[in-house]
PDB file of N, CA, C and O in Angstrom:
ATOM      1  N   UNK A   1     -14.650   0.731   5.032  1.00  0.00           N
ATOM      2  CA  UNK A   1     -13.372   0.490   4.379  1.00  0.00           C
ATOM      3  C   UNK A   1     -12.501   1.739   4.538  1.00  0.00           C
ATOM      4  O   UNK A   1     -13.057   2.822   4.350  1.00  0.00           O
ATOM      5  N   UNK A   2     -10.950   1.717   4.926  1.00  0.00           N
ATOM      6  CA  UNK A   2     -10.207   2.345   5.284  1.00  0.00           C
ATOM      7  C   UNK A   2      -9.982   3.489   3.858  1.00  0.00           C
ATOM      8  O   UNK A   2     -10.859   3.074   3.101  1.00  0.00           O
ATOM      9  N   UNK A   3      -9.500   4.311   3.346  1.00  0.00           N
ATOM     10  CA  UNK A   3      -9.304   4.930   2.459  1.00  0.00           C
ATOM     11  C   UNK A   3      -7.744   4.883   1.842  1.00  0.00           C
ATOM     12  O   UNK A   3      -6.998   4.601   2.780  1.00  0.00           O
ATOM     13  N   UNK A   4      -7.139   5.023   0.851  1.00  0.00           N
ATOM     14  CA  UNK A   4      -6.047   4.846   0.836  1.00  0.00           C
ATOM     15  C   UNK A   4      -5.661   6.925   0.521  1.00  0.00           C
ATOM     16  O   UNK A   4      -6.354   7.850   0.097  1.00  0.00           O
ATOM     17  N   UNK A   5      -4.580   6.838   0.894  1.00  0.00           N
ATOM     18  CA  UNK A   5      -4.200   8.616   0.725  1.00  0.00           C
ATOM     19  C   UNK A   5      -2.917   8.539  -0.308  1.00  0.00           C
ATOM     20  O   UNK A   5      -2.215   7.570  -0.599  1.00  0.00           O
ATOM     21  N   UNK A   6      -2.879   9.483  -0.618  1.00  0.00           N
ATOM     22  CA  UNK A   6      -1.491   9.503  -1.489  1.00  0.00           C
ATOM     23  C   UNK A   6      -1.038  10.510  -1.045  1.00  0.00           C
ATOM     24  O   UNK A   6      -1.536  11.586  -1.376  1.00  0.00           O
ATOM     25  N   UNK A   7      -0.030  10.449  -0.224  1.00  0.00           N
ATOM     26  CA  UNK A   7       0.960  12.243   0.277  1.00  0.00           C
ATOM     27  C   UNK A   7       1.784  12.364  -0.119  1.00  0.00           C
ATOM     28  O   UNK A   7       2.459  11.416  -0.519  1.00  0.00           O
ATOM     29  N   UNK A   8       2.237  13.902  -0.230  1.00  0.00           N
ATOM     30  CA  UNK A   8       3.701  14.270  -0.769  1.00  0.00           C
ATOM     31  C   UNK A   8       3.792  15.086  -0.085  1.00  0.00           C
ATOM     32  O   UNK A   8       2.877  15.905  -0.006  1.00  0.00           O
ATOM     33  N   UNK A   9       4.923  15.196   0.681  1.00  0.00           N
ATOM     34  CA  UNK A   9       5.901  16.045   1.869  1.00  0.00           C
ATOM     35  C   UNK A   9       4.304  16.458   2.993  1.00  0.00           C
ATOM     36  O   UNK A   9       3.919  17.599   3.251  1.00  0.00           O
ATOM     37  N   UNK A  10       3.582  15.013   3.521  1.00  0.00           N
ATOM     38  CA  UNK A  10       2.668  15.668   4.490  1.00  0.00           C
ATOM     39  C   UNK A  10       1.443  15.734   4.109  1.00  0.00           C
ATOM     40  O   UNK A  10       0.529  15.480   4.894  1.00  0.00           O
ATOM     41  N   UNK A  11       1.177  16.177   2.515  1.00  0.00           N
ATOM     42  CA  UNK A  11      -0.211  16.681   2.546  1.00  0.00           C
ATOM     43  C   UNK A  11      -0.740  15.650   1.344  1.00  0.00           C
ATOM     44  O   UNK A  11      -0.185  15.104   0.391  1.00  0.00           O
ATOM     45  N   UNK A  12      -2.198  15.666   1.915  1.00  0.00           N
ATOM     46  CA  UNK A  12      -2.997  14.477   1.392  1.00  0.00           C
ATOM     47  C   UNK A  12      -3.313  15.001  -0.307  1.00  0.00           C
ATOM     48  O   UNK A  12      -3.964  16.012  -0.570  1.00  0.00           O
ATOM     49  N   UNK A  13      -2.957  14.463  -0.914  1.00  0.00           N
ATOM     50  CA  UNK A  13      -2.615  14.707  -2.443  1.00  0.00           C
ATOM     51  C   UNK A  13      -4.239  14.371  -3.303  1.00  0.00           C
ATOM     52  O   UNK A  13      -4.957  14.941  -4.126  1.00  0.00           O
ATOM     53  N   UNK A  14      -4.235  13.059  -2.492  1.00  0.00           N
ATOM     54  CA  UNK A  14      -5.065  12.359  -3.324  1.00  0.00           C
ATOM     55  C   UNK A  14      -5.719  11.291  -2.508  1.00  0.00           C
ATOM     56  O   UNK A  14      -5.029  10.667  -1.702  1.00  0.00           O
ATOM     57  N   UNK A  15      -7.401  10.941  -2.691  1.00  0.00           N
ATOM     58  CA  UNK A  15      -7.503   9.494  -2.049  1.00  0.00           C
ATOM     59  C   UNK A  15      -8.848   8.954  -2.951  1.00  0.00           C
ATOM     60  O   UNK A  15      -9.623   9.333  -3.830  1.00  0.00           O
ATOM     61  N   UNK A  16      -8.534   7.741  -2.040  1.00  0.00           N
ATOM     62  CA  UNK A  16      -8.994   6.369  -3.046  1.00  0.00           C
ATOM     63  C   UNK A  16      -9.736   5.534  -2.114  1.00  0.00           C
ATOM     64  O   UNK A  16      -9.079   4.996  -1.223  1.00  0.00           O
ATOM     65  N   UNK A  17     -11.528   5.245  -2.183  1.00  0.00           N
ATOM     66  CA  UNK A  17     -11.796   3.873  -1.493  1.00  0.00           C
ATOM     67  C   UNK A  17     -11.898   2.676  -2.024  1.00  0.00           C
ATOM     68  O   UNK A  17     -12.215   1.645  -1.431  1.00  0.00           O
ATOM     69  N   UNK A  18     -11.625   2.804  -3.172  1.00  0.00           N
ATOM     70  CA  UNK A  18     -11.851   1.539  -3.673  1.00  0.00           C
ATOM     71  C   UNK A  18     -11.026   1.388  -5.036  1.00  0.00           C
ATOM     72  O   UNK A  18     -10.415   2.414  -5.336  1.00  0.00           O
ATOM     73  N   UNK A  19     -10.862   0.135  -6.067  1.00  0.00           N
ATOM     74  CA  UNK A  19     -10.002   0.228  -6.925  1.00  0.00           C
ATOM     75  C   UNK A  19     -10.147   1.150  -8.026  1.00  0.00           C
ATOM     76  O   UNK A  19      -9.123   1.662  -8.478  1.00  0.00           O
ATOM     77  N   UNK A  20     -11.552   1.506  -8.647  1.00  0.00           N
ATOM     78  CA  UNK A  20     -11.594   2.376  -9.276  1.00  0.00           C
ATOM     79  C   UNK A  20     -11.382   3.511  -9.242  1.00  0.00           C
ATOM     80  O   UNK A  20     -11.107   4.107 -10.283  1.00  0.00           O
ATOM     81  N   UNK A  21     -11.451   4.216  -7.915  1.00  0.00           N
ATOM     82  CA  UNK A  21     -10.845   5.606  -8.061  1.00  0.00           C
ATOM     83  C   UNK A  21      -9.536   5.224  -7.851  1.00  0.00           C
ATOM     84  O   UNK A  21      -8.777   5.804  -8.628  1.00  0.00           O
ATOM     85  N   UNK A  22      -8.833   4.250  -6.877  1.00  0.00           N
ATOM     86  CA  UNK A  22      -7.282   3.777  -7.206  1.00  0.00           C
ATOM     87  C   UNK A  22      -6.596   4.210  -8.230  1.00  0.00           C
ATOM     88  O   UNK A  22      -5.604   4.929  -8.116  1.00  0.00           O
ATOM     89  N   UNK A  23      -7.040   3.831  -9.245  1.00  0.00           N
ATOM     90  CA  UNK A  23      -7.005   3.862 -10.536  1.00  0.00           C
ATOM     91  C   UNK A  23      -7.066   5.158 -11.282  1.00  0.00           C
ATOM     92  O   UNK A  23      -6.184   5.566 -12.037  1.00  0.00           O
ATOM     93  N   UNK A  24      -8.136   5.739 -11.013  1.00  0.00           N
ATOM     94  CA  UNK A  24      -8.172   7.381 -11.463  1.00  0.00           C
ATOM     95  C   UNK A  24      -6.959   8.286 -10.587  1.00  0.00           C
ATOM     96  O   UNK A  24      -6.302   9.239 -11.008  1.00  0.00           O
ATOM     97  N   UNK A  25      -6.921   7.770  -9.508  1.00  0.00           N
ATOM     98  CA  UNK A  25      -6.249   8.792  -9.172  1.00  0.00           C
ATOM     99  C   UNK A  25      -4.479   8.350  -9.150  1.00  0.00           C
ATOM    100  O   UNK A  25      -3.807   9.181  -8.538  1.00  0.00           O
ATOM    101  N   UNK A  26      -3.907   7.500  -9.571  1.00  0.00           N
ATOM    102  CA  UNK A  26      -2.572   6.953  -9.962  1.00  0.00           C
ATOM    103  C   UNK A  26      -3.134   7.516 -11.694  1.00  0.00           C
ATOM    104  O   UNK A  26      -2.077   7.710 -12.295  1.00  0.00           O
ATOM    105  N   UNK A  27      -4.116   7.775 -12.489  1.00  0.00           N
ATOM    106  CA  UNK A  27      -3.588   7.701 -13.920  1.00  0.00           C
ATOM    107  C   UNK A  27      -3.259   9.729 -13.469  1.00  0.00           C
ATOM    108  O   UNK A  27      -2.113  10.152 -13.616  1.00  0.00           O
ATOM    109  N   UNK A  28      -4.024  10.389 -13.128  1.00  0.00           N
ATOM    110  CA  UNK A  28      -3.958  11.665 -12.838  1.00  0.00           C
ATOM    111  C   UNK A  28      -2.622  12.357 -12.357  1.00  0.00           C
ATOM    112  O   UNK A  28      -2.205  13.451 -12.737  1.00  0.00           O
ATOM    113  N   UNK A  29      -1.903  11.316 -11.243  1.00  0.00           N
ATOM    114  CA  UNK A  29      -0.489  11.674 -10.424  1.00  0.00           C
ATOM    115  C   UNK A  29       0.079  11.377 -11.213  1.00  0.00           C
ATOM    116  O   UNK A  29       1.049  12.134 -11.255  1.00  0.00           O
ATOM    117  N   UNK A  30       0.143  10.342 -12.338  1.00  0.00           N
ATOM    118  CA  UNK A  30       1.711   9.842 -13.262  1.00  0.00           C
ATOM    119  C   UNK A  30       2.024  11.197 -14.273  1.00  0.00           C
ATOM    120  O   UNK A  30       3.012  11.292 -15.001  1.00  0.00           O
ATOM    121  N   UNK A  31       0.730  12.413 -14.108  1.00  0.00           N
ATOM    122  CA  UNK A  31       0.914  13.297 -14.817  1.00  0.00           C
ATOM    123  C   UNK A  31       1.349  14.817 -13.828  1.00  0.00           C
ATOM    124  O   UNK A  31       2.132  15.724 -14.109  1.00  0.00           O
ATOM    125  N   UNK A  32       0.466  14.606 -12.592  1.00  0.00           N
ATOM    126  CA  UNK A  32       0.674  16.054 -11.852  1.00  0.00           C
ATOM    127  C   UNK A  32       2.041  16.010 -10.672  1.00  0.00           C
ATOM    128  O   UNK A  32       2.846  16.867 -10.308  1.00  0.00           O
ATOM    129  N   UNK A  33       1.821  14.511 -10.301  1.00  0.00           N
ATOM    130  CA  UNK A  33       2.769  14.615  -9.273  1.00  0.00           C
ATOM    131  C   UNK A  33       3.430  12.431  -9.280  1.00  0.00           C
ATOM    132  O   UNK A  33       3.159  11.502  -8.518  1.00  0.00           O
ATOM    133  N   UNK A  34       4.367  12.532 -10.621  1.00  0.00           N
ATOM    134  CA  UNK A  34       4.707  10.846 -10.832  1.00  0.00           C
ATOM    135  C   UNK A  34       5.983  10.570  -9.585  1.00  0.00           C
ATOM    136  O   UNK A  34       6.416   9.425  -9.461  1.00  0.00           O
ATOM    137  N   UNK A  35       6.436  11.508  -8.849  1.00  0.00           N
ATOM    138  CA  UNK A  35       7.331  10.715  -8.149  1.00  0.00           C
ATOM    139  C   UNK A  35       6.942  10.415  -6.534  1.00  0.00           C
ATOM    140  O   UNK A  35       7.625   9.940  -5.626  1.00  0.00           O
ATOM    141  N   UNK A  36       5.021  11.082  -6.585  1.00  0.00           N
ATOM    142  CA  UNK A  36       4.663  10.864  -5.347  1.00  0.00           C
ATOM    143  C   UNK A  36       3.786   9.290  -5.680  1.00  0.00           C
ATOM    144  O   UNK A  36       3.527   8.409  -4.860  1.00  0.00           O
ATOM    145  N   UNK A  37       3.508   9.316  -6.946  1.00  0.00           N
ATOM    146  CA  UNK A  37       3.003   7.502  -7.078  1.00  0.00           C
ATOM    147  C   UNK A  37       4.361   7.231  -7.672  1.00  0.00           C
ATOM    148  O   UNK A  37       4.316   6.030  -7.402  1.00  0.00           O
ATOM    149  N   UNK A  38       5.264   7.333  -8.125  1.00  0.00           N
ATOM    150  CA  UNK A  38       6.017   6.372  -8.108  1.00  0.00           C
ATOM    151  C   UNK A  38       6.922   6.002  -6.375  1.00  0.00           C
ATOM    152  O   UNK A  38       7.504   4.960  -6.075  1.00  0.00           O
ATOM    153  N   UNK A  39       6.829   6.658  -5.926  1.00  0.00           N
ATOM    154  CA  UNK A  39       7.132   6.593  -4.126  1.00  0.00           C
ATOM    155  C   UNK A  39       6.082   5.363  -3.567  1.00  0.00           C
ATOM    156  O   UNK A  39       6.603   4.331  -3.142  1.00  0.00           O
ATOM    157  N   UNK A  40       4.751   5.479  -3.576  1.00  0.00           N
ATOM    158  CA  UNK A  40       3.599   4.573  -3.461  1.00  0.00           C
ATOM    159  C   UNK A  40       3.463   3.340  -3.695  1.00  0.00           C
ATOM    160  O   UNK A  40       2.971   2.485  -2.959  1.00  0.00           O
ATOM    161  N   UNK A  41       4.081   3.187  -5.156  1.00  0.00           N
ATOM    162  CA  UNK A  41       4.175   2.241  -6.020  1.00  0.00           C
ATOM    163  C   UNK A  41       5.502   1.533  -4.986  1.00  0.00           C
ATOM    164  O   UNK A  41       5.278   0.779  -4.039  1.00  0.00           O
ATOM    165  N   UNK A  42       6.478   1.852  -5.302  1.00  0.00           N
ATOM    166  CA  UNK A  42       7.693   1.038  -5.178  1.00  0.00           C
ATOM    167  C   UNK A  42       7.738   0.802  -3.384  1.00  0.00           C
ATOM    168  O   UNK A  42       8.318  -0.168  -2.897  1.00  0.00           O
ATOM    169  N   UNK A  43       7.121   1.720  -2.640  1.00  0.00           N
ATOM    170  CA  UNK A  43       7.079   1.443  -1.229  1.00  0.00           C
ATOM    171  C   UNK A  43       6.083   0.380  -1.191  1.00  0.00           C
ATOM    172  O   UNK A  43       5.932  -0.249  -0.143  1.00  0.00           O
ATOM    173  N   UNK A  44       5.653   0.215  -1.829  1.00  0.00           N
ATOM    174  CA  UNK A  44       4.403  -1.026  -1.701  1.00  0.00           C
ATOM    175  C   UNK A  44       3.390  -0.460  -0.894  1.00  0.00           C
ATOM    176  O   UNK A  44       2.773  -1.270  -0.202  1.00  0.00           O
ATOM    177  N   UNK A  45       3.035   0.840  -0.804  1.00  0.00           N
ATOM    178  CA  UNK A  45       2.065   1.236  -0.211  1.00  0.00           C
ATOM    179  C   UNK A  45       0.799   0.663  -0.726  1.00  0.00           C
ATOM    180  O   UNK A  45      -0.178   0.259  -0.095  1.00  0.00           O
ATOM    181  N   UNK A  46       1.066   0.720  -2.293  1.00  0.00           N
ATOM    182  CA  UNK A  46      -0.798   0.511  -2.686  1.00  0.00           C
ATOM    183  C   UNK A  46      -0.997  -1.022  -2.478  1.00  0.00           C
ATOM    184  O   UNK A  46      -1.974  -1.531  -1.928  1.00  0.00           O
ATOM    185  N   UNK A  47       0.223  -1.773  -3.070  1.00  0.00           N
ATOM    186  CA  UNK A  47       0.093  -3.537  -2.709  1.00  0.00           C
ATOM    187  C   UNK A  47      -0.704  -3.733  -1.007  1.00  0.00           C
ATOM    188  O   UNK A  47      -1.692  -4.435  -0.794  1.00  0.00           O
ATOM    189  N   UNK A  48      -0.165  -3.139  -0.255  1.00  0.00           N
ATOM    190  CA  UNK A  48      -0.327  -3.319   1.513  1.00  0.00           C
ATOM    191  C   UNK A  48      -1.721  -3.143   1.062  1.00  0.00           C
ATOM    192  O   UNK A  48      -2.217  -4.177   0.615  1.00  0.00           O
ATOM    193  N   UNK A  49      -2.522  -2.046   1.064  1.00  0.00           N
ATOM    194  CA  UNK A  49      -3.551  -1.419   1.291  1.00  0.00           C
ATOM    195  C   UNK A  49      -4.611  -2.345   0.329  1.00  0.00           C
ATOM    196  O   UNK A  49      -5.749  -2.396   0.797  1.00  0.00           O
ATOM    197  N   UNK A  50      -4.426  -3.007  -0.818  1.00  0.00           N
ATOM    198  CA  UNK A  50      -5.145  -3.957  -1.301  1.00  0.00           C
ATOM    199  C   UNK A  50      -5.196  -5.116  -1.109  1.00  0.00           C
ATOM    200  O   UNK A  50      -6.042  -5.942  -1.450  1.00  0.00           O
ATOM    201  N   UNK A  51      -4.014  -5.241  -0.385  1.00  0.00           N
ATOM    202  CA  UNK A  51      -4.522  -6.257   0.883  1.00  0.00           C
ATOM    203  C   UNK A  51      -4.941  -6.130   2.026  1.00  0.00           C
ATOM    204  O   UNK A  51      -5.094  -7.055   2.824  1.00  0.00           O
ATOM    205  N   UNK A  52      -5.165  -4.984   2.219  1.00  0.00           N
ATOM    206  CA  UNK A  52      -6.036  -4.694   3.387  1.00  0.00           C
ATOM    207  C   UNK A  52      -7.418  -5.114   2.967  1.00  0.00           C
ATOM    208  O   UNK A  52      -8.109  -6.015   3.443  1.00  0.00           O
ATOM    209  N   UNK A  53      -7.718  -4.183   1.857  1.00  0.00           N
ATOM    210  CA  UNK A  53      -9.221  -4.506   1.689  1.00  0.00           C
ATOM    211  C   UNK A  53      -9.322  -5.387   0.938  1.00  0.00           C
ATOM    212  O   UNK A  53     -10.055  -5.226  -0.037  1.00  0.00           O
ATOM    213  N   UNK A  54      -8.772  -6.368   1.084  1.00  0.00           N
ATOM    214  CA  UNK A  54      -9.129  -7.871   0.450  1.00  0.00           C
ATOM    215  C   UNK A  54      -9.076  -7.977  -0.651  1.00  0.00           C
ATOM    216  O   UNK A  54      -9.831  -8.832  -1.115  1.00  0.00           O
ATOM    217  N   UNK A  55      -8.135  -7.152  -1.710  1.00  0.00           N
ATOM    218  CA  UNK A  55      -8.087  -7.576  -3.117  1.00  0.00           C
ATOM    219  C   UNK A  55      -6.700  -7.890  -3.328  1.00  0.00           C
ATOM    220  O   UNK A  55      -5.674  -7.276  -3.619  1.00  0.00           O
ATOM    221  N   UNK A  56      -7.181  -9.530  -2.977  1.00  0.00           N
ATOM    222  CA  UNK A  56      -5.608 -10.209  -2.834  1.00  0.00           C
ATOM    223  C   UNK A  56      -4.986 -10.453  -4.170  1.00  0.00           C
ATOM    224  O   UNK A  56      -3.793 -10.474  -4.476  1.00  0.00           O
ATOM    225  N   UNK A  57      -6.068 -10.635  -4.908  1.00  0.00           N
ATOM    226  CA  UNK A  57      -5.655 -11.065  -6.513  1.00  0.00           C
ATOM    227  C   UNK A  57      -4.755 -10.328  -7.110  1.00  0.00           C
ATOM    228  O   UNK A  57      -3.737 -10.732  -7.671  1.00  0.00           O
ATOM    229  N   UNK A  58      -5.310  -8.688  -6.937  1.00  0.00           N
ATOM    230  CA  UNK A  58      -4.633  -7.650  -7.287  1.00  0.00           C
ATOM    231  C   UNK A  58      -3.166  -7.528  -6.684  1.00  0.00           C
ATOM    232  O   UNK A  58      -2.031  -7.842  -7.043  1.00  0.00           O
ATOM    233  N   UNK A  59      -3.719  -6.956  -5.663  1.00  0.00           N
ATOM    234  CA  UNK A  59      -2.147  -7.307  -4.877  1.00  0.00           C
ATOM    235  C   UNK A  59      -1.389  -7.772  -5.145  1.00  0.00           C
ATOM    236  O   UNK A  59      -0.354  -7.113  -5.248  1.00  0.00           O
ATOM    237  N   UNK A  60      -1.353  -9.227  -5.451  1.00  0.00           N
ATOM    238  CA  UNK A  60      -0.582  -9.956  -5.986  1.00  0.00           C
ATOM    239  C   UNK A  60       0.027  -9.498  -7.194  1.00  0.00           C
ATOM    240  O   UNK A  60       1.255  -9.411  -7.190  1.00  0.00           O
ATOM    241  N   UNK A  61      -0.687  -9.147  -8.369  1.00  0.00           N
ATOM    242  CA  UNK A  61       0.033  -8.992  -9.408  1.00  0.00           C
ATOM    243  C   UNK A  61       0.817  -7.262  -9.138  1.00  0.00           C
ATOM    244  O   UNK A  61       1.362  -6.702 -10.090  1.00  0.00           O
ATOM    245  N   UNK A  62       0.781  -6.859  -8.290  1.00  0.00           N
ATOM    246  CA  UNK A  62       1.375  -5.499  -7.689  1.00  0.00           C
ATOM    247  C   UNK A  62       2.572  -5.966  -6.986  1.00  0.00           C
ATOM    248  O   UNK A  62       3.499  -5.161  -6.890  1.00  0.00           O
ATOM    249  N   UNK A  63       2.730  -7.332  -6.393  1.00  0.00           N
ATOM    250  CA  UNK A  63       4.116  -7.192  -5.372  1.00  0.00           C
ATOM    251  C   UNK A  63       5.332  -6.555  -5.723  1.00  0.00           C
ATOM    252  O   UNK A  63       5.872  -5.633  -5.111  1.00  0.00           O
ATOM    253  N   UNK A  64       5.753  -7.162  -6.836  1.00  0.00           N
ATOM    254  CA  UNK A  64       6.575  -6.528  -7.121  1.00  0.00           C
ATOM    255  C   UNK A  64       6.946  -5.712  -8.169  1.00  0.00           C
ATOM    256  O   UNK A  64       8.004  -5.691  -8.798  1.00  0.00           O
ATOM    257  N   UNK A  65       5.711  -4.882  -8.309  1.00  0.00           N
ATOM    258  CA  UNK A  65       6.063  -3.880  -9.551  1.00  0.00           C
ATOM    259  C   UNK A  65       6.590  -3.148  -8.767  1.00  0.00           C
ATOM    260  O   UNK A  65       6.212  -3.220  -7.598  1.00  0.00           O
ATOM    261  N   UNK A  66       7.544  -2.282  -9.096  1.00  0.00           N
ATOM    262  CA  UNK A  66       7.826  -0.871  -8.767  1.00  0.00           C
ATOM    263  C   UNK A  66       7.763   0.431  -9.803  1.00  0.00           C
ATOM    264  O   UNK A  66       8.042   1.627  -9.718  1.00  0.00           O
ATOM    265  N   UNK A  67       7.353  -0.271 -10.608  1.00  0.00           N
ATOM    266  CA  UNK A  67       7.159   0.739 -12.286  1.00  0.00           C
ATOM    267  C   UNK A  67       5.764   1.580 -11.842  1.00  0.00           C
ATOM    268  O   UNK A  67       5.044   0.887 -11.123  1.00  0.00           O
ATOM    269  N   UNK A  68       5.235   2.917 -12.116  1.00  0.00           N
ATOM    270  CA  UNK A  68       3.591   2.918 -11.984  1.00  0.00           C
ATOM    271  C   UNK A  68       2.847   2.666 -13.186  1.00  0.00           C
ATOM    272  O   UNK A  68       1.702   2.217 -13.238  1.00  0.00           O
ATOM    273  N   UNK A  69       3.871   3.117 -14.522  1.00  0.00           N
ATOM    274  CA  UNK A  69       3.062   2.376 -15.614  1.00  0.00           C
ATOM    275  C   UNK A  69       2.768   0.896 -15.857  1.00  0.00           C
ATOM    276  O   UNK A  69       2.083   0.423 -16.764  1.00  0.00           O
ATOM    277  N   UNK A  70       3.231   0.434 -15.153  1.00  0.00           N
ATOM    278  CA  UNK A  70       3.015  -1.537 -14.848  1.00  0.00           C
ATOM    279  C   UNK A  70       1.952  -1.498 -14.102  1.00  0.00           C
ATOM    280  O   UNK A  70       1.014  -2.207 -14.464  1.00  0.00           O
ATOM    281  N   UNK A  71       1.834  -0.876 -13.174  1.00  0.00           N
ATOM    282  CA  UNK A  71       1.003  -1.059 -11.733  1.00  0.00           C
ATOM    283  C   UNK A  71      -0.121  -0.419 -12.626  1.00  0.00           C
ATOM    284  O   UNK A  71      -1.066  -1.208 -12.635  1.00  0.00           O
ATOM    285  N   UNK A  72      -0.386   0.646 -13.348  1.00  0.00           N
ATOM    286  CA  UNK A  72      -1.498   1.338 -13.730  1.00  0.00           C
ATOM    287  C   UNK A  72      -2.226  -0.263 -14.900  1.00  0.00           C
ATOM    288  O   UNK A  72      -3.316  -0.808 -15.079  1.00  0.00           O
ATOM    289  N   UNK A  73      -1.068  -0.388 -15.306  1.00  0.00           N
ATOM    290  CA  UNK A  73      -1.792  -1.103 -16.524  1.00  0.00           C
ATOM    291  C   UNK A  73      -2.346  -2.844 -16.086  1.00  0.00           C
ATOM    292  O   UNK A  73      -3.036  -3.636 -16.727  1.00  0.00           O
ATOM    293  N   UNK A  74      -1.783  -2.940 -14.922  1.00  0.00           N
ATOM    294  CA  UNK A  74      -2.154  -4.203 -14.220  1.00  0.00           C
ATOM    295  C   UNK A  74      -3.473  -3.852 -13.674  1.00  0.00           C
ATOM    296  O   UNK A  74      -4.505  -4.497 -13.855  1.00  0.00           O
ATOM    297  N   UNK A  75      -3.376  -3.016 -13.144  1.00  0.00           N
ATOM    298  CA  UNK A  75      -4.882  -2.407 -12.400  1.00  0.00           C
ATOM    299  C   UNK A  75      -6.165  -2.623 -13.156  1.00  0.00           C
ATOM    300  O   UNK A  75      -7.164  -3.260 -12.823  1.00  0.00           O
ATOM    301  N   UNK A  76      -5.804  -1.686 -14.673  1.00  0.00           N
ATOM    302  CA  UNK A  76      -6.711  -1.728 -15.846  1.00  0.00           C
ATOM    303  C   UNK A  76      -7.023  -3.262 -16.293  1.00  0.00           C
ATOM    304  O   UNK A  76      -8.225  -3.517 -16.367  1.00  0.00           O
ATOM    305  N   UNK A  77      -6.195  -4.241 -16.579  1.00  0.00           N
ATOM    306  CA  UNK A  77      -6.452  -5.495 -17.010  1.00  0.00           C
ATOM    307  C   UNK A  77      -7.201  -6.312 -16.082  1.00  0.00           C
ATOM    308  O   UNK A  77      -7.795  -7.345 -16.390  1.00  0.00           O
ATOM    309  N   UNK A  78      -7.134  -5.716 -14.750  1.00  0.00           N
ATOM    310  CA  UNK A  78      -7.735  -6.483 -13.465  1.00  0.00           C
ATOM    311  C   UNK A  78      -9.387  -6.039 -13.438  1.00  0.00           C
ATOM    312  O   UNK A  78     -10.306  -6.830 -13.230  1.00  0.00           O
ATOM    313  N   UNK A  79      -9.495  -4.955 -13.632  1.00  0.00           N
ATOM    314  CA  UNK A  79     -10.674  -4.464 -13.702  1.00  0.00           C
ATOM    315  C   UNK A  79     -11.616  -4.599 -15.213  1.00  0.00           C
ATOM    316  O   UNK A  79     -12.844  -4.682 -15.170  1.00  0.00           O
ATOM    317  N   UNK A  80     -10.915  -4.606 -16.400  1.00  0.00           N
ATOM    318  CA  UNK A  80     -11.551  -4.723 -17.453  1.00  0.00           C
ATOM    319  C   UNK A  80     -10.670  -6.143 -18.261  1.00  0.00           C
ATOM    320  O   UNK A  80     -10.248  -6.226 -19.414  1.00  0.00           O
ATOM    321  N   UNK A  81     -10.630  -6.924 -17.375  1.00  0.00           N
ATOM    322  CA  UNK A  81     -10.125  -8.318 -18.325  1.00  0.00           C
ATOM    323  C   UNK A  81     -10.621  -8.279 -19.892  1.00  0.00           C
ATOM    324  O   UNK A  81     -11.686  -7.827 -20.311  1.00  0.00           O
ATOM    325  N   UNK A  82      -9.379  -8.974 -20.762  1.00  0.00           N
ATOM    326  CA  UNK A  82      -9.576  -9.171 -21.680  1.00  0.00           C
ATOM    327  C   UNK A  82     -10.247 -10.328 -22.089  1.00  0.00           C
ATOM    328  O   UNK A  82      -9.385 -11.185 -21.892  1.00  0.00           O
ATOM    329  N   UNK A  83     -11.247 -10.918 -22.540  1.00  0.00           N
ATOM    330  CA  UNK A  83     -11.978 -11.938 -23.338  1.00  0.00           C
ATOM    331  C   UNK A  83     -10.969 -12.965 -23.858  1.00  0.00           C
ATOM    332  O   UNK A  83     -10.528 -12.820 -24.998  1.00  0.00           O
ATOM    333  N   UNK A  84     -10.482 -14.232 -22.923  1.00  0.00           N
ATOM    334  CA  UNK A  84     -10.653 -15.258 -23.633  1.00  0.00           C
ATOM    335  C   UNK A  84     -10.960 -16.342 -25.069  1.00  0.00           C
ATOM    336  O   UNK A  84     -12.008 -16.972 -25.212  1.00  0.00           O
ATOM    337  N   UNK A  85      -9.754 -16.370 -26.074  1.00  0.00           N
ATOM    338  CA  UNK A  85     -10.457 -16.515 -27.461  1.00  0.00           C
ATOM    339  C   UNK A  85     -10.388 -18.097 -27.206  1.00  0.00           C
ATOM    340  O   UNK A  85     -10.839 -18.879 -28.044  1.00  0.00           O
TER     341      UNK A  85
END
């Protein structure tokens, strides 16, 4: 599986193989570096790349966020669904 990178001006910031570090490493940037995931986010970089590796579901609910606190918190609900009453 391909890796996803997160760059800012060139240099590899951050990376991700799978959704859980996805995830760690977008909650980490919204604090050290938010306008290189919010760049990510709204370019649809991370949507593309989870459809690369086949997490179409996700993806989907990513098309059109461009927010990263949407995208972070979609991520989280995707991975730890809430229980059904």
């Amino acid at each position: 599986m391909e890796s996803f990178y997160f760059r800012s001006y060139d240099k590899i910031i951050a990376t991700a193989n799978n959704v859980n570090e996805l995830l760690d490493a977008m909650e980490k940037l919204s604090s050290s570096n938010p306008e290189s995931l919010k760049y990510h986010v709204a370019n649809k970089d991370i949507y593309n790349w989870l459809n690369y590796i086949d997490e179409k579901k996700l993806a989907a609910k990513l098309r059109n966020t461009k927010d990263p606190k949407k995208a972070i918190a979609s991520i989280k609900n995707y991975l730890n669904p809430k229980p059904k009453k």
